[in-house]
C-alpha positions as CSV (number, residue, x, y, z in Angstrom):
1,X,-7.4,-12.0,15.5
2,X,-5.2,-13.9,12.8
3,X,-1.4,-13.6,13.5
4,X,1.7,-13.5,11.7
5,X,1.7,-17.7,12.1
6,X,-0.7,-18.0,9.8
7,X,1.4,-16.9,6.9
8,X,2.3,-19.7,4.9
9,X,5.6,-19.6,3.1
10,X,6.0,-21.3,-0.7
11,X,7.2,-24.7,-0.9
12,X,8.8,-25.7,-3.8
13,X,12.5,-27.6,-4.6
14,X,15.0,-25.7,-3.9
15,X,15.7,-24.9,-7.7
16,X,12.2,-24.0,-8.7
17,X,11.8,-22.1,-5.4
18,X,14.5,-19.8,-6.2
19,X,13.5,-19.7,-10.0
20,X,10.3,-18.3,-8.6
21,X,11.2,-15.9,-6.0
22,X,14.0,-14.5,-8.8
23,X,10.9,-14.2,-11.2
24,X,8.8,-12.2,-8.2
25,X,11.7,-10.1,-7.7
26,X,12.3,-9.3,-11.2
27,X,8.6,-8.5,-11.8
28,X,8.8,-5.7,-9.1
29,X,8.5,-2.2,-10.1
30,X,11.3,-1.5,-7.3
31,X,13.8,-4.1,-8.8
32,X,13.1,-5.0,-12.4
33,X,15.9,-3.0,-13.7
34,X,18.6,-4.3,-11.1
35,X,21.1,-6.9,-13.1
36,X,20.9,-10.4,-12.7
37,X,23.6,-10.8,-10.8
38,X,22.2,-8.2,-7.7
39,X,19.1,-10.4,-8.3
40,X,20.5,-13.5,-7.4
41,X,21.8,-12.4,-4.4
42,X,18.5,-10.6,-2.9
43,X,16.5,-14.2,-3.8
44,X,19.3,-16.1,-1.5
45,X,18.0,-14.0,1.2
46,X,13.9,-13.6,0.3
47,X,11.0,-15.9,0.4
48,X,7.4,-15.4,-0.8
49,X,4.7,-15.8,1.7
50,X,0.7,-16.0,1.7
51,X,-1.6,-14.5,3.8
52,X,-5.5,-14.8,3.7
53,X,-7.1,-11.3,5.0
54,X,-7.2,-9.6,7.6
55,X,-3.5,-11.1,9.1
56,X,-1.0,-9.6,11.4
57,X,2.1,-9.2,9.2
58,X,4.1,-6.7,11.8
59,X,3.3,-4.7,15.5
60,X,4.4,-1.5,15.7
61,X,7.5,-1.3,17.4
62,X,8.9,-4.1,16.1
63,X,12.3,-4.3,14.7
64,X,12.5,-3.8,11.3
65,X,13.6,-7.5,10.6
66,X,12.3,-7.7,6.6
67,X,11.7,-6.0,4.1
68,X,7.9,-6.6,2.2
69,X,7.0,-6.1,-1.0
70,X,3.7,-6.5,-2.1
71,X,3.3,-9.1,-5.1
72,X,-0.7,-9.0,-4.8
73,X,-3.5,-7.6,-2.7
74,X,-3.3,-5.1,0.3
75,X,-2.0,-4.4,3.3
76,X,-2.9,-1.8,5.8
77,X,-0.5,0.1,8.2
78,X,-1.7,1.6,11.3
79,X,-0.4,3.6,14.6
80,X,-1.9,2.8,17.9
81,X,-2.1,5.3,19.9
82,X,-1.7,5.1,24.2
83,X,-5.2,5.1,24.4
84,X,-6.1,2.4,21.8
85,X,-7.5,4.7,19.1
86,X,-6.4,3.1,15.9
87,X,-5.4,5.4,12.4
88,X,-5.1,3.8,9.2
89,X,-1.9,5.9,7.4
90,X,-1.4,3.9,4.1
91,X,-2.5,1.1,2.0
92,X,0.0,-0.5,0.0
93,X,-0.6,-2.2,-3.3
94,X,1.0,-4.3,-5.3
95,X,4.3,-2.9,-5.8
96,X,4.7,-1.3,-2.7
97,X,6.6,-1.1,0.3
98,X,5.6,0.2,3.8
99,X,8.5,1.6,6.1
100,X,11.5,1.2,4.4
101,X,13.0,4.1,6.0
102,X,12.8,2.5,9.7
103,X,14.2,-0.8,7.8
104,X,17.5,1.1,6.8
105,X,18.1,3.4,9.9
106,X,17.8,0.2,12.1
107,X,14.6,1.5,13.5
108,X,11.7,0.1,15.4
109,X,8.6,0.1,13.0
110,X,6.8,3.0,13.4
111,X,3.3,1.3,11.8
112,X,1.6,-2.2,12.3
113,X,0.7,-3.7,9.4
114,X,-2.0,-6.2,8.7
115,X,-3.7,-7.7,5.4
116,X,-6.8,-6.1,3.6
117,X,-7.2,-8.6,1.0
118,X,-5.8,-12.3,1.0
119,X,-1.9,-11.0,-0.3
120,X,1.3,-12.5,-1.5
121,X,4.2,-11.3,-0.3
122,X,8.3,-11.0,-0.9
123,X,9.9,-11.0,2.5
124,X,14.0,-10.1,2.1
125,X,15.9,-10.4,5.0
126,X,17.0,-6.9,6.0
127,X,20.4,-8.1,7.5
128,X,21.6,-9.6,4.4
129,X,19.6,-6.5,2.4
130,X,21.9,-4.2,4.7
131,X,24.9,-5.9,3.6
132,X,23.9,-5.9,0.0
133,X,23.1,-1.6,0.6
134,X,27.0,-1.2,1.6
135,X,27.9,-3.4,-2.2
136,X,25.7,-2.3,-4.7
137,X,25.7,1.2,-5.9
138,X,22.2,0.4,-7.9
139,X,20.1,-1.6,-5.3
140,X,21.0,1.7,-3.5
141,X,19.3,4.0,-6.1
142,X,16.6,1.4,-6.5
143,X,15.5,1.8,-2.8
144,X,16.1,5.7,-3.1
145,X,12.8,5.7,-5.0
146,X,11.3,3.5,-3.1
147,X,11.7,5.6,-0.4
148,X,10.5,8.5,-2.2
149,X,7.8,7.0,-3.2
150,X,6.8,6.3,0.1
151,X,7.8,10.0,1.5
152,X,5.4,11.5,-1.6
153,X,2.3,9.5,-0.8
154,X,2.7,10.8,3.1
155,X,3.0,14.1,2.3
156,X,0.1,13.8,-0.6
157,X,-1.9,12.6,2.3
158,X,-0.9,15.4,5.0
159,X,-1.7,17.9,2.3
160,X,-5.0,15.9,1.8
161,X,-6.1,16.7,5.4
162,X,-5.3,20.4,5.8
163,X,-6.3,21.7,2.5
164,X,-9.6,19.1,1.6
165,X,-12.6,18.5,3.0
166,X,-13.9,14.8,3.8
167,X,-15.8,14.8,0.7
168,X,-13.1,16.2,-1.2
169,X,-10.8,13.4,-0.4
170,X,-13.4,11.1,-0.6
171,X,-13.8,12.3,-4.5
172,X,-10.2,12.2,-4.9
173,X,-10.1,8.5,-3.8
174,X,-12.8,7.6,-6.2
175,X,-11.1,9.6,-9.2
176,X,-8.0,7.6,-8.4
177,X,-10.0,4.1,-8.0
178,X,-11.2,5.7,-12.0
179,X,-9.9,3.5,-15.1
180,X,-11.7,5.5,-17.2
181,X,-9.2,8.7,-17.6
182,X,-10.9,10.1,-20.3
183,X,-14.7,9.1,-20.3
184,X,-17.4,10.9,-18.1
185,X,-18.8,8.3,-16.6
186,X,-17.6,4.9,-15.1
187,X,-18.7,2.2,-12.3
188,X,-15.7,0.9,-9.9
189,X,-15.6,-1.0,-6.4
190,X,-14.6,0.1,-3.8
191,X,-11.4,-2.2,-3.0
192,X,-12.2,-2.7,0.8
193,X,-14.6,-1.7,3.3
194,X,-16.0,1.3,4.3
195,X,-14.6,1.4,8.0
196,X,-11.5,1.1,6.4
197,X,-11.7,3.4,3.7
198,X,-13.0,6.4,6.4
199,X,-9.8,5.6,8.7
200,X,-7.7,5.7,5.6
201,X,-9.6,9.3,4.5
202,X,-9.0,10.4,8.3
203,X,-12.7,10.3,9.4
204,X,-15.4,8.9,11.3
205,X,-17.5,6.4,9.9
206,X,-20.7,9.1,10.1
207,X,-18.3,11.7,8.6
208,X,-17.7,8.8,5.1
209,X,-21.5,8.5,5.1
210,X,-21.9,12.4,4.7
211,X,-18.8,12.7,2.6
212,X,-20.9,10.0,0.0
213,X,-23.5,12.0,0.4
214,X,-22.6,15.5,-0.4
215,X,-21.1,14.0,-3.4
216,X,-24.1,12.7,-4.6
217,X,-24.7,16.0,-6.2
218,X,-21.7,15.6,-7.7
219,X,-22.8,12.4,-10.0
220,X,-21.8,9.8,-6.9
221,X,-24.0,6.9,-7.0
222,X,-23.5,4.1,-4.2
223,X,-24.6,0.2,-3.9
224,X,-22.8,-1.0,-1.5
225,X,-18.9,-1.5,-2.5
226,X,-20.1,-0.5,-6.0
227,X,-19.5,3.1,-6.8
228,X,-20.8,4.8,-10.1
229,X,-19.1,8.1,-11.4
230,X,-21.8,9.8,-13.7
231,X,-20.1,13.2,-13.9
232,X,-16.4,13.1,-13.9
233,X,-15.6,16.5,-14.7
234,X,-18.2,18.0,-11.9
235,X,-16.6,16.0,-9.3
236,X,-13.3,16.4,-10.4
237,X,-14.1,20.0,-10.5
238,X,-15.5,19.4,-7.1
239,X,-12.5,17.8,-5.6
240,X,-9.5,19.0,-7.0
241,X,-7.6,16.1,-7.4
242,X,-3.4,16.8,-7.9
243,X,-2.4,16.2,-11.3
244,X,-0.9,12.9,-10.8
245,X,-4.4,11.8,-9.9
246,X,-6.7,13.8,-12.4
């Protein structure tokens, strides 16, 4: 398997390095609305890196030594448990963090993370992000709601197991995958593969390919990673989605 060695960091001059990793940072949902001068600081201590897929970025149990932030693609973190069994517990997009709670307490990471897609990545040192936590009062708020962020999605998807069926959150994931919000009918890929996609659903491979086809009475067409929607409103109806989602 591809380790964390075969992440390759930018390189650039010094100046136009920093110009672009203060351009990343300022592009980030998370940070755009911190002030330059907070800016400046975090890019002294941050560097972009690459990763093709499929990558080791973290193990689980690691110390929490960065802080990522997704510029492009997707990562996927996991829990391994004694017995090897493997359980995808989030993707993150672009945008997105992954443990930032363990990254603050001083915590070992609770989840392993690895690439889904070929991804670029801000890396900020969490020593000198820790220091930075005990000076400015609005990087503090910033990674509040990052945080929350994070704790809504995990309860979204605890919520998702004991109140949905597999085919139920398998129509939710679709609806969300939806850019057509108000059409009734729409064609989408699926983003990664389907062993993937039934570990992140919380379900045997066997257990997707029933889920897909229950909801073929529901307008669910499949061809491969290519999904078509023909009847929003039935599976919506179907599904249940929160509001957030629908």
């Amino acid at each position: 398997m591809p380790s964390r060695a075969m992440l390759t960091e930018m390189v650039r001059s010094n100046q136009s390095d920093n110009t672009y990793i203060l351009e990343a940072l300022r592009a980030t949902p998370l940070l755009r609305d911190l002030a330059d001068p907070v800016l400046l600081r975090l890019a002294a201590i941050s560097k972009i890196l690459n990763a093709p897929e499929d990558v080791e970025i973290c193990r689980q149990g690691d110390p929490a030594g960065e802080l990522i932030i997704v510029l492009s693609g997707q990562l996927a973190g996991f829990s391994t448990a004694p017995n090897g069994t493997v359980a995808v517990v989030e993707v993150v997009r672009a945008g997105e963090t992954l443990g930032l709670a363990t990254l603050l307490a001083r915590l070992p990471r609770l989840l392993g993370v690895r690439t889904v897609t070929p991804s670029s990545l801000i890396s900020i040192e969490a020593e000198g992000l820790l220091t930075m936590v005990e000076q400015e009062p609005s990087l503090v708020a910033a990674l509040l709601r990052a945080e929350a962020n994070e704790f809504h999605a995990l309860v979204r998807q605890v919520c998702d197991l004991k109140l949905r069926t597999t085919a139920q959150r398998l129509g939710c994931y679709l609806l969300s995958l939806s850019a057509e919000k108000q059409a009734n009918a729409t064609a989408l890929r699926l983003p990664f593969d389907k062993r993937l996609l039934a570990a992140r659903l919380g379900c045997r491979q066997e257990n997707l390919s029933r889920a897909f086809a229950a909801l073929r009475g529901f307008g669910v067409e499949t061809h491969g990673a290519r999904v078509i929607l023909h009847d929003i409103a039935s599976l919506t109806a179907y599904s249940e989605p929160d509001e957030s989602i629908a």
